[in-house]
ZAKEGU-411462 format. One record per residue (C-alpha): residue in three letters; x, y, z; residue number from 1. Coordinates in Angstrom, 2 decimals, decimal comma. Each point is the difference from the previous one (the first is absolute). Example, Ala and Ser with C-alpha at 12.3 -4.5 7.8 and 13.67 -1.06 7.14 Angstrom:
2
ATOM   type        c1        c2        c3   seq
ATOM    Ala     12,30     -4,50      7,80     1
ATOM    Ser      1,37      3,44     -0,66     2
END
This chain:
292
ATOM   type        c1        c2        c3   seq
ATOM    Unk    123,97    124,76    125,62     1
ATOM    Unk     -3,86     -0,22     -2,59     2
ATOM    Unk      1,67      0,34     -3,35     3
ATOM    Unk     -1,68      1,73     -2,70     4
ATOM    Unk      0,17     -1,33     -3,76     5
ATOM    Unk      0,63      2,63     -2,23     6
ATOM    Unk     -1,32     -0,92     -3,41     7
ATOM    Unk      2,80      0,88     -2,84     8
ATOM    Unk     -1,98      2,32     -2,95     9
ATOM    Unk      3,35     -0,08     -2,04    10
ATOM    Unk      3,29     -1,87     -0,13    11
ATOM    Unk      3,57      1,26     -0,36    12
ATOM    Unk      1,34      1,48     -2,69    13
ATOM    Unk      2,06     -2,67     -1,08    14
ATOM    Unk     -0,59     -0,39     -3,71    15
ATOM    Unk     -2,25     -3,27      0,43    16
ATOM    Unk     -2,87     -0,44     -2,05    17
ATOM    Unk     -3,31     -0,71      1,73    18
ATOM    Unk     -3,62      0,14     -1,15    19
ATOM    Unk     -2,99      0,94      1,46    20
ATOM    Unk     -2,74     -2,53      1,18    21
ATOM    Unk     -3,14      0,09     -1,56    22
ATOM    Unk     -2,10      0,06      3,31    23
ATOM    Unk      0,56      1,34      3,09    24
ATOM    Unk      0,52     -1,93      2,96    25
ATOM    Unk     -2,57      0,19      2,95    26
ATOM    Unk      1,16     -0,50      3,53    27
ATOM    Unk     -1,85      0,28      3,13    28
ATOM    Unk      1,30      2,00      2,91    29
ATOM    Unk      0,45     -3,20      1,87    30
ATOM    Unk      2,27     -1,88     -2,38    31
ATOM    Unk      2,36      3,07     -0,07    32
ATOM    Unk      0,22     -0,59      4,14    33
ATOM    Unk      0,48     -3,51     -0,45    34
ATOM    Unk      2,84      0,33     -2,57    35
ATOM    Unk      1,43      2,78      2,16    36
ATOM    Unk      0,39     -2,21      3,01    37
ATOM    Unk      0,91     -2,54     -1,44    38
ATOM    Unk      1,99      0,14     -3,48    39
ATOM    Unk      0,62      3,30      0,98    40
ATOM    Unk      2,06     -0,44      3,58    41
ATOM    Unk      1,73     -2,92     -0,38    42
ATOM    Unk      3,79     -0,50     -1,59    43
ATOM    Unk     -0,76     -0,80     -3,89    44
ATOM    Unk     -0,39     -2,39     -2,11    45
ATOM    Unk     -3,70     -1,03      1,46    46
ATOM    Unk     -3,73     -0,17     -1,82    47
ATOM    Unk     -3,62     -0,69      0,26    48
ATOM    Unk     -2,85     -0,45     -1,84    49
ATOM    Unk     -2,78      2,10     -1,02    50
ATOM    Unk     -3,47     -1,18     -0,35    51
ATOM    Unk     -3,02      1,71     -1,70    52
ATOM    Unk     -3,85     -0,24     -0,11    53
ATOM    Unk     -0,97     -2,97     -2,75    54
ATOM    Unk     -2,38      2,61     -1,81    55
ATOM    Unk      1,78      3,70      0,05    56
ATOM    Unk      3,54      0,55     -0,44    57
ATOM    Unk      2,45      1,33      3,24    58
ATOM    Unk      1,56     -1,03      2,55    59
ATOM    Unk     -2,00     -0,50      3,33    60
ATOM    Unk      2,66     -2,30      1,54    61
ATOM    Unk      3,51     -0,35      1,02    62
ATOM    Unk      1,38     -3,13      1,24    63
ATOM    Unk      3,92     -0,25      1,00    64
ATOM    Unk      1,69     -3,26     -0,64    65
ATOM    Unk      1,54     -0,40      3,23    66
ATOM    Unk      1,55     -3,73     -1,70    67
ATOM    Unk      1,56      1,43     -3,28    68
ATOM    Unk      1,23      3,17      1,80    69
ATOM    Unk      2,04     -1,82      2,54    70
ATOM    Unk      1,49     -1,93     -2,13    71
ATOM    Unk      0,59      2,70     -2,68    72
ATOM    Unk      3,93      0,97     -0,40    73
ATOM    Unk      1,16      4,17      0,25    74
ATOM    Unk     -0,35      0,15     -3,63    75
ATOM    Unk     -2,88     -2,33     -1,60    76
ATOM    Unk     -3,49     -0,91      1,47    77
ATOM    Unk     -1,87     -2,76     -1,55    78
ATOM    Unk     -3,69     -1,07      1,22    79
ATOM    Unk     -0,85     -2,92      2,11    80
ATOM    Unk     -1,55     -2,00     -2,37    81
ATOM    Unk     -1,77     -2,44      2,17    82
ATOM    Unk     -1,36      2,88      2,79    83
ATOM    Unk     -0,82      2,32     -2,92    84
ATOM    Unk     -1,97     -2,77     -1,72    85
ATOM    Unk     -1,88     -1,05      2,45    86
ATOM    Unk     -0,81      3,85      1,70    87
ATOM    Unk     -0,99      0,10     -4,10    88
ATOM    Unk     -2,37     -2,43      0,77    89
ATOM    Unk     -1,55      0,45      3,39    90
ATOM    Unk     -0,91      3,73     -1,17    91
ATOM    Unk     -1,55     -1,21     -3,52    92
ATOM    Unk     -2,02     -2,13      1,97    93
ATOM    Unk     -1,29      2,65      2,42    94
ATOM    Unk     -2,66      1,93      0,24    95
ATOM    Unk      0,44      2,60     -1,62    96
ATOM    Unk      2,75     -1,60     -2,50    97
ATOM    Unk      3,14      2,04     -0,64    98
ATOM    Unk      2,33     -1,05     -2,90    99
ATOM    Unk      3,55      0,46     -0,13   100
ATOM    Unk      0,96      3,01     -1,72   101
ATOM    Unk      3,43      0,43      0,57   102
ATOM    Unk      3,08      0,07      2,40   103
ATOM    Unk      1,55      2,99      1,83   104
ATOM    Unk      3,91     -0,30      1,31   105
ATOM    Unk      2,71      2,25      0,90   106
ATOM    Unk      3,80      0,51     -1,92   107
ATOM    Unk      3,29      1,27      1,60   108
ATOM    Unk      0,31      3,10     -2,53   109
ATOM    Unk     -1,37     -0,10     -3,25   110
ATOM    Unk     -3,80      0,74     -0,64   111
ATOM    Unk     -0,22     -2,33     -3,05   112
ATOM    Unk     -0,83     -3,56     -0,34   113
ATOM    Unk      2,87     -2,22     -0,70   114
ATOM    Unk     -0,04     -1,59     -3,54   115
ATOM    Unk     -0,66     -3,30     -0,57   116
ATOM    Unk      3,02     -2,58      0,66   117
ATOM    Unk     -1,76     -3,67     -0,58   118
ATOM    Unk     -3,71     -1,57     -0,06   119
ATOM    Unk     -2,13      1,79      2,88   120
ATOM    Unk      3,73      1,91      0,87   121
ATOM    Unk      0,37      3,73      0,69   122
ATOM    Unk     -2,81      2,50      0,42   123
ATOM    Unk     -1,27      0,01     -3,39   124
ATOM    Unk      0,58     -4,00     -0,35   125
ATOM    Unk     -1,89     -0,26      2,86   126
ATOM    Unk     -2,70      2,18     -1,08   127
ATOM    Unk      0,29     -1,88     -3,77   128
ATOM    Unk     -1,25     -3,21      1,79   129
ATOM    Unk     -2,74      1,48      2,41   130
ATOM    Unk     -1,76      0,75     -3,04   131
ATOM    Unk      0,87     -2,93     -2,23   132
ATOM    Unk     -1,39     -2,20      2,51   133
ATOM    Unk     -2,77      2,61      1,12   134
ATOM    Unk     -3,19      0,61     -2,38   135
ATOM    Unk     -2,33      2,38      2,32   136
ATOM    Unk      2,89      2,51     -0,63   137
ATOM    Unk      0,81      2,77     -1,96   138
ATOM    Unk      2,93      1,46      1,62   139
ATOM    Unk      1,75     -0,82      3,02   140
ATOM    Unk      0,71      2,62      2,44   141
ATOM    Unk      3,46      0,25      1,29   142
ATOM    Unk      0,89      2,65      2,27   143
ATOM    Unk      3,53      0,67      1,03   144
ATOM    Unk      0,86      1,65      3,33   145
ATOM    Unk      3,36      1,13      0,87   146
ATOM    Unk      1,54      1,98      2,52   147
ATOM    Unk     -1,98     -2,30      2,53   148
ATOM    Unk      2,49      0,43      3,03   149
ATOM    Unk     -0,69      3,99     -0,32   150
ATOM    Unk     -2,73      1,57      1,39   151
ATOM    Unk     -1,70      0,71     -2,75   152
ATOM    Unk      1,02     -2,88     -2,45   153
ATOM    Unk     -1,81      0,42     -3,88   154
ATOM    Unk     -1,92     -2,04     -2,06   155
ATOM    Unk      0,05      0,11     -3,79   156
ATOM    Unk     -3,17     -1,22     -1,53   157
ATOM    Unk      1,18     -2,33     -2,76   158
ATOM    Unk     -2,48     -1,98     -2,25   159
ATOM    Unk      0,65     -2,87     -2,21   160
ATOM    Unk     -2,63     -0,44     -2,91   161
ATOM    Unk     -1,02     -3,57     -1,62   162
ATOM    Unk      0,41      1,81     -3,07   163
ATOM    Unk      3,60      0,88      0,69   164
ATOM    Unk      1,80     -1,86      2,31   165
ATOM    Unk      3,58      0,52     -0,74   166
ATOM    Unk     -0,77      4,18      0,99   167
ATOM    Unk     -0,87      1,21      3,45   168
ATOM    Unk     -2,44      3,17     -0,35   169
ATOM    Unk     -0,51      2,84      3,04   170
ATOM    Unk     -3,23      0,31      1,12   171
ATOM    Unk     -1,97      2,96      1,68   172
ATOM    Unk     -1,26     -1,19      3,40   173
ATOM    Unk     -3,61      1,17      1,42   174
ATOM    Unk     -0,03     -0,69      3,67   175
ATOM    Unk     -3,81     -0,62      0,93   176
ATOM    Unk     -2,44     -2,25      1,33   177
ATOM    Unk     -1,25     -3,65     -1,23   178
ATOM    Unk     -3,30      1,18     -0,88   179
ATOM    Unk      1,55      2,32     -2,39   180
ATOM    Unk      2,20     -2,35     -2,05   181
ATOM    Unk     -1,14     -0,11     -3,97   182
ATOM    Unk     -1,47     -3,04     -1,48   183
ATOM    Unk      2,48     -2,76     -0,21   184
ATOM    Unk      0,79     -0,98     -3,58   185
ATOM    Unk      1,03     -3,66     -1,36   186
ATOM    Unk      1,09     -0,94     -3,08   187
ATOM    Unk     -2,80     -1,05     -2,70   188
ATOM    Unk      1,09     -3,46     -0,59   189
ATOM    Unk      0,55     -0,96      3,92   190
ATOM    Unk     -3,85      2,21      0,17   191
ATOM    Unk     -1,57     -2,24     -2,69   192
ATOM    Unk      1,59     -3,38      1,59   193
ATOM    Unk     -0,08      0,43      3,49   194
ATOM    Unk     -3,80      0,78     -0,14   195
ATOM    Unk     -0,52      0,24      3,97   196
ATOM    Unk      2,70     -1,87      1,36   197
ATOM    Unk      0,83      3,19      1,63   198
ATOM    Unk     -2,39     -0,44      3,01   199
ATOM    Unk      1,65     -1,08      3,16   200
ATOM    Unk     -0,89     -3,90     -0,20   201
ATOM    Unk      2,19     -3,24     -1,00   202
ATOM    Unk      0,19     -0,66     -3,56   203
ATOM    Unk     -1,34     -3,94     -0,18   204
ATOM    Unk      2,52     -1,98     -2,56   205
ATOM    Unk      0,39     -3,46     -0,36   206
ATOM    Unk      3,25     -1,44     -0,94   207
ATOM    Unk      1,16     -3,20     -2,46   208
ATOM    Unk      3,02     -0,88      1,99   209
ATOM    Unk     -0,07     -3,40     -2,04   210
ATOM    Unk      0,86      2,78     -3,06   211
ATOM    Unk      2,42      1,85      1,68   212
ATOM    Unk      1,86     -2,67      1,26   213
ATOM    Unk      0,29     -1,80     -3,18   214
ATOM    Unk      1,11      3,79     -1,63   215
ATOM    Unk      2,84      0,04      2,72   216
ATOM    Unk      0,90     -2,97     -0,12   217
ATOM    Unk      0,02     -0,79      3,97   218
ATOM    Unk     -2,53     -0,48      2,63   219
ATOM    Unk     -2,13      2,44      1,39   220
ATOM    Unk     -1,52      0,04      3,64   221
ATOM    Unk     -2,27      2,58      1,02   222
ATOM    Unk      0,16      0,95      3,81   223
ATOM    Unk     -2,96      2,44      0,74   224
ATOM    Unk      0,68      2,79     -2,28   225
ATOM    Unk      3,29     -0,84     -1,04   226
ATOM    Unk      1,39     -1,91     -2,95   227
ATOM    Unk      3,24     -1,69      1,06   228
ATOM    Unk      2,36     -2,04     -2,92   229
ATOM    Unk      3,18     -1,59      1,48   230
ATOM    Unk      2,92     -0,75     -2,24   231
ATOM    Unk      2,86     -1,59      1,86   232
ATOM    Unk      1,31      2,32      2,42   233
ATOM    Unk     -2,12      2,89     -1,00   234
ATOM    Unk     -3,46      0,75      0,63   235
ATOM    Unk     -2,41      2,40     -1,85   236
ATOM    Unk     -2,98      1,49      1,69   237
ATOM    Unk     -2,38      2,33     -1,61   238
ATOM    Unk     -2,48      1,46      2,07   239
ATOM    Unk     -3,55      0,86     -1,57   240
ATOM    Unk     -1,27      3,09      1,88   241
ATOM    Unk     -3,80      0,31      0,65   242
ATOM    Unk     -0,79      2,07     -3,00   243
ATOM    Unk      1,75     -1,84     -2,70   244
ATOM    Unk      0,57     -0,26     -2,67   245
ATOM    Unk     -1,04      3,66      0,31   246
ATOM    Unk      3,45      0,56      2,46   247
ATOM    Unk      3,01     -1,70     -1,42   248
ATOM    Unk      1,63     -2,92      1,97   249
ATOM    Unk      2,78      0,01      2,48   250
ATOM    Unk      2,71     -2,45     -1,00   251
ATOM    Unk      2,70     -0,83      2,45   252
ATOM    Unk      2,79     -2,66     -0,81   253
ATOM    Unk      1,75     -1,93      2,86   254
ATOM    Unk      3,38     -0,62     -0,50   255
ATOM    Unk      2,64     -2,10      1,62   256
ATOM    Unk      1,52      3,38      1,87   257
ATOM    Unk     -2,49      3,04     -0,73   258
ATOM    Unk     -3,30      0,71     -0,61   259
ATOM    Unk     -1,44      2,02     -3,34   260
ATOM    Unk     -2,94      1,67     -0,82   261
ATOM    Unk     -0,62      1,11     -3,74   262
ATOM    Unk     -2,10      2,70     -1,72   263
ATOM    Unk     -2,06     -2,11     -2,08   264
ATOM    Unk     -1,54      1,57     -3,01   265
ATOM    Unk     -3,64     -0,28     -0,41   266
ATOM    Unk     -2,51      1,16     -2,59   267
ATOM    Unk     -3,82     -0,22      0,09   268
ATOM    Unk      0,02      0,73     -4,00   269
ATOM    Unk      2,05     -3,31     -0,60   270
ATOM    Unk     -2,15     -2,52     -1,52   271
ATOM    Unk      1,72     -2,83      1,23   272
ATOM    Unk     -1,90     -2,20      2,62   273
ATOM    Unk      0,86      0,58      3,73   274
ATOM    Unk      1,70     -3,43      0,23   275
ATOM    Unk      2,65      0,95     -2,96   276
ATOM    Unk      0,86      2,90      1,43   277
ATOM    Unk      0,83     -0,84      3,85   278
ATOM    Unk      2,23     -2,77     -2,28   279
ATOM    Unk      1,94      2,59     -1,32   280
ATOM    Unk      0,52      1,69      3,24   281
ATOM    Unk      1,33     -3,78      1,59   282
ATOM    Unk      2,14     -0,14     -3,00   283
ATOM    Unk      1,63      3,24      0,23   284
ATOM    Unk      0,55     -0,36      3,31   285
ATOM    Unk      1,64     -3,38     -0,17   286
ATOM    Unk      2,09      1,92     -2,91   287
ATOM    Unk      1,14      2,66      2,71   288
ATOM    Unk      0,77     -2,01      2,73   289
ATOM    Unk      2,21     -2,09     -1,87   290
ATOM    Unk      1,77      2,83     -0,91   291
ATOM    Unk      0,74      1,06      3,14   292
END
């Protein structure tokens, strides 16, 4: 049976406080299919990205994380970290570029996000560290679908804001075409830094590894595009995508019986040198895994 998502224009009348996003958010017909058939008709807790044009501001794109979904449990969903990254960066490098604007995934009952429970944990602790660690965005988008079994399951437009993270806000949904998305808006700091790094090329960076290795403390090896620091019976790898330090690195830690990957925070406005900072994110993660 074609499902049809419903988009929510309220919420129950449960006494829960919400606000109202500041924008609306712009879908096109064909992401509403895409989330139909897939968030939409399967058993949830499952997800998927949402991509957008690098210069106006909507979502053009839907793409279902077939990797984080399986392995999701019937009452959390959490992102594949290392097929989201790098579908982040194959469509940033194509032509046109689309940026990650946010994640869509489905909940057993309630319409609301779930509040944060830990670093990068529950919906909004999730959401907390997208944008932390993101500087092209202003909000993320975060649409919730339930009833996804029925057939006509709902989605409630939430929003979270870079100028509040901690509060979910509603937003009004237009449903239109890519050509009629408004102009894209970035934050005046990442505007005046980033310059044009926002055109669909490699950013070229050279790295002091003879500096970062004495800051850690431990050798560094570099194999292609990948910084790997072994320490005992763990092993760090942070992987520089093609467009950093624009895109934040992907750290993943090896461990004797599991592997990790981290949400690493990453700021353009930090004034520390590149070097000093990919320290810090080997030393936090040597932190965590010993704590594990």
């Amino acid at each position: 049976m074609q499902r049809k998502l419903t988009i929510a224009t309220a919420l129950p009348k449960t006494g829960r406080d919400f606000k109202r996003a500041s924008a609306p958010i712009h879908l096109t017909p064909q992401v509403l299919a895409a989330i139909a058939g897939t968030v939409g008709s399967q058993p949830p807790e499952t997800g998927g990205m949402l991509f957008g044009p690098a210069q106006t501001a909507g979502a053009c794109l839907f793409v279902f994380d077939e990797e984080g979904s399986r392995c999701a449990s019937s009452v959390a969903y959490a992102p594949n970290l290392k097929t989201c990254s790098a579908e982040q960066d194959r469509l940033a490098d194509g032509k046109p570029m689309r940026l990650l604007d946010g994640f869509v995934h489905s909940h057993p009952g309630s319409p609301y996000p779930s509040r944060e429970s830990g670093p990068a944990q529950g919906d909004l602790g999730f959401a907390r560290a997208f944008l932390e660690q993101n500087e092209v965005a202003t909000r993320m988008l975060m649409p919730i679908v339930t009833g996804s079994l029925t057939p006509t399951p709902v989605m409630t437009p939430w929003v979270v804001e870079a100028d509040d993270p901690h509060t979910p806000a509603l937003a009004d949904v237009v449903v239109c075409e890519e050509g009629a998305f408004p102009i894209r808006e970035f934050p005046s700091e990442f505007a005046e830094k980033a310059g044009d790094q926002l055109q669909p090329r490699p950013l070229l960076i050279t790295l002091n590894l003879e500096h970062l290795a004495e800051r850690v403390g431990a050798v560094v090896a570099v194999d292609g595009r990948t910084l790997v620091l072994a320490d005992g019976d763990f092993r760090y790898e942070v992987y520089l995508p093609d467009h950093f330090p624009l895109v934040p690195p992907l750290l993943m830690t090896h461990m004797p019986a599991a592997i990790q990957f981290y949400p690493v925070p990453w700021k353009l406005r930090s004034t520390e040198c590149v070097e000093v900072r990919l320290a810090t994110v080997f030393e936090r993660a040597m932190v965590c895994a010993r704590e594990v």
